[in-house]
N, C-alpha and C positions, 0 to 999 in steps of 0.2 A: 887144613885150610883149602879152602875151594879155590879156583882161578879166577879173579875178576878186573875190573878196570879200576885202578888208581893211579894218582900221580906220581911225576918221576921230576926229581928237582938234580941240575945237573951244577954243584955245586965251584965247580971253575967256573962257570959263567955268573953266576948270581953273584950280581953285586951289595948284595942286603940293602936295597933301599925300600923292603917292605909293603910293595903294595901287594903285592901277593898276600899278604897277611890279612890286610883290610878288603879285599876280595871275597875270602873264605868264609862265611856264613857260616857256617863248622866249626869254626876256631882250631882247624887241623893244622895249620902253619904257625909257626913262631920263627923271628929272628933268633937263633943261636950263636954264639960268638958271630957274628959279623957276617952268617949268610942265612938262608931262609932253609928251615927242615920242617918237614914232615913228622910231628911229637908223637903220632901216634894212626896208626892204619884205622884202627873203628872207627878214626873223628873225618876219614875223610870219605864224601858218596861218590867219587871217582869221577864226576859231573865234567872237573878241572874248569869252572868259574874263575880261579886263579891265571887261566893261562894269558887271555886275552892282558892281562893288565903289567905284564911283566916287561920290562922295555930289554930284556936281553935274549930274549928266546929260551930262558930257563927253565922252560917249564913244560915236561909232554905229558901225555897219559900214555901210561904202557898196560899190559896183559901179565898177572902173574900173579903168583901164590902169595895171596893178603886174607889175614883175617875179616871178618865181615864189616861192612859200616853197620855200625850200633848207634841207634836213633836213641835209644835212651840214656847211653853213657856219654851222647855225644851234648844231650839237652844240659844233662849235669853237669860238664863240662863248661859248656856256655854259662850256666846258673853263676860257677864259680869262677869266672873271669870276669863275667859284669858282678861281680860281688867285690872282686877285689879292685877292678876298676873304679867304681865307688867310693872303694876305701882310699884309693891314691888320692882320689879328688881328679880324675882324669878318666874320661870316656871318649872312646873311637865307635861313633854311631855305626862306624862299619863292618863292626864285629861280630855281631850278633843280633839274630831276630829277636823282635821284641814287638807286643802290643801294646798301642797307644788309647786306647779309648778309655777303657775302664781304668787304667793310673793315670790320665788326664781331664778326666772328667769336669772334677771338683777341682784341678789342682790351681797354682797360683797364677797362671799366666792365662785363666780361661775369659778374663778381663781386658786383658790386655789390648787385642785386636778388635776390630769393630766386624768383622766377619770371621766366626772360629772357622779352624780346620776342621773338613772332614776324616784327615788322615790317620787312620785306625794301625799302622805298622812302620818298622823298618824293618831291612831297607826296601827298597821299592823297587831297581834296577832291575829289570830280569836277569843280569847276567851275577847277580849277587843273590840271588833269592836262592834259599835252599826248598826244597821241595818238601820238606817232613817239617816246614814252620807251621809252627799252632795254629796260625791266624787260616790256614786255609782248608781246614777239615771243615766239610761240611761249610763251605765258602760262596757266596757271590764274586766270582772271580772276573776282575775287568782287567785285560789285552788293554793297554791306550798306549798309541803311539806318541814319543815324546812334546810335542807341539802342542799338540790338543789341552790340554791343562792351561797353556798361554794363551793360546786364539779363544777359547769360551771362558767368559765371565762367572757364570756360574757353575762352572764341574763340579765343584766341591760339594755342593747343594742338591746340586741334580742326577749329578751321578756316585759319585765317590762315596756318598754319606753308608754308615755299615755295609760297606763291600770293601776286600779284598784289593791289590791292584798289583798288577807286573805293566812295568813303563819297558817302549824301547824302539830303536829308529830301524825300520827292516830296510831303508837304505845305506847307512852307516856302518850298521851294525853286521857283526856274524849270523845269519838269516841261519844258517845249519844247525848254530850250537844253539840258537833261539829254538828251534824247532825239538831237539831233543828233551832243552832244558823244560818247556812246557809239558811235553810227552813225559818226562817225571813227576811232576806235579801233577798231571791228570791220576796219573797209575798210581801214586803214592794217598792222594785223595779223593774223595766221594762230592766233586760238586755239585753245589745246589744249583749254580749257573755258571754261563760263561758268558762274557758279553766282549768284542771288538769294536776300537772305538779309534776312526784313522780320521787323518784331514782326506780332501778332496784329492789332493794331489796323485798322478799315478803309483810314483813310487810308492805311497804309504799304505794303498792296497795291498802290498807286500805281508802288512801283518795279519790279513784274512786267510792267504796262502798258509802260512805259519801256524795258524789257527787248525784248517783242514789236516796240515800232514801230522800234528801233533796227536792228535784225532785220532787219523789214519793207524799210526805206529801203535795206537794201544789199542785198537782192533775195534773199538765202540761204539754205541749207537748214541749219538749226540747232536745236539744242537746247538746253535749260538747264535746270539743279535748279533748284527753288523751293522754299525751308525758311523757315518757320514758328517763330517762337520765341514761345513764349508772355513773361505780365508774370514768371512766377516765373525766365525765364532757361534755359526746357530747349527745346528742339526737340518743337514738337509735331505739323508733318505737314511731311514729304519729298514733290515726287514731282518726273517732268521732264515738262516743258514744251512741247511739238513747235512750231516755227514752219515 
């Protein structure tokens, strides 16, 4: 076993209230008797998505002799927890990646709404997206800062529809671990594009930054739109971005 970054759960502190579980995109964490382990080293990509949501400090990433993360025992995995989640009659949206368009298509709620969704995936968070999810091989991949879906009336239409999406506030948010976690998703896939999409605001330029250093870390030659949406909700400057 080679040396690499995975998680470290410090089981005094964890109180098992589970969000750490609903975090993990992986499905590498389970509540075991009454605190939260680690079931299995392949299921987890070291990323630690899990850490941010933990209200005890329970949770680091350390260095050290771990089997590899296995993308393909990890899919199986997954296959077989929304399988059995199914079976209970009980699903945690936050478990696991899943495509929406092609099992929503035709399905029974495509009626329902007087303007369907464009949204082709869960989850969406950047801080919950795993980098080896299906939906973004060979992707239209859109950066939107979290506002922007609220301030424009039509994103869904105009922008959202067969693309991709990682949502998230680079003023709020961990701006470092945004940056990494993108930088795996790039490395792990072949995108068809990449587009950022902020309000006006300064802060929300934040996620162009994010964009460049993710970039940067995987050494590439890329490009990306950067749009502009003003407070009233329209698009007010286009242009791309050369790294």
């Amino acid at each position: 076993m080679a040396v690499r970054t995975i998680v470290k759960i410090d089981e005094e502190k964890c109180n098992g209230c589970g969000q750490c579980v609903t975090a993990c995109a992986e499905g590498a964490i389970q509540i075991v008797d009454g605190k939260a382990r680690l079931i299995s080293e392949v299921y987890c990509d070291g990323l630690g998505a899990c850490i941010g949501h933990c209200p005890e400090d329970a949770i680091t990433i350390e260095q050290r002799e771990a089997a590899d993360f296995d993308e393909e025992a990890t899919q199986a995995h997954l296959a077989r927890q929304e399988k059995a989640e199914a079976a209970s009659d009980f699903v945690c949206p936050g478990m696991a990646a899943r495509q929406l368009r092609e099992k929503d298509a035709s399905g029974p709620q495509a009626s329902v709404t007087s303007a369907r969704s464009q949204l082709g995936q869960w989850p969406v968070q950047l801080k919950l997206l795993s980098p080896h999810a299906p939906y973004f091989a060979g992707a239209d991949l859109l950066l939107v800062a979290d506002c922007v879906p609220f301030a424009m009336g039509d994103f869904h239409s105009r922008f959202l529809k067969d693309r991709s999406i990682a949502v998230g506030c680079p003023k709020l948010d961990d701006v470092q671990f945004y940056i990494e976690k993108l930088a795996a998703i790039l490395q792990a896939n072949k995108l068809n594009s990449l587009s950022v999409i902020h309000m006006e605001v300064p802060c929300c330029h934040g996620l162009t930054h994010i964009a460049r250093q993710a970039i940067a870390r995987n050494k590439i030659e890329m490009s990306f739109e950067d749009v502009t949406i003003d407070l009233q909700g329209n698009v007010s400057r286009t242009e791309t971005v050369p790294c």
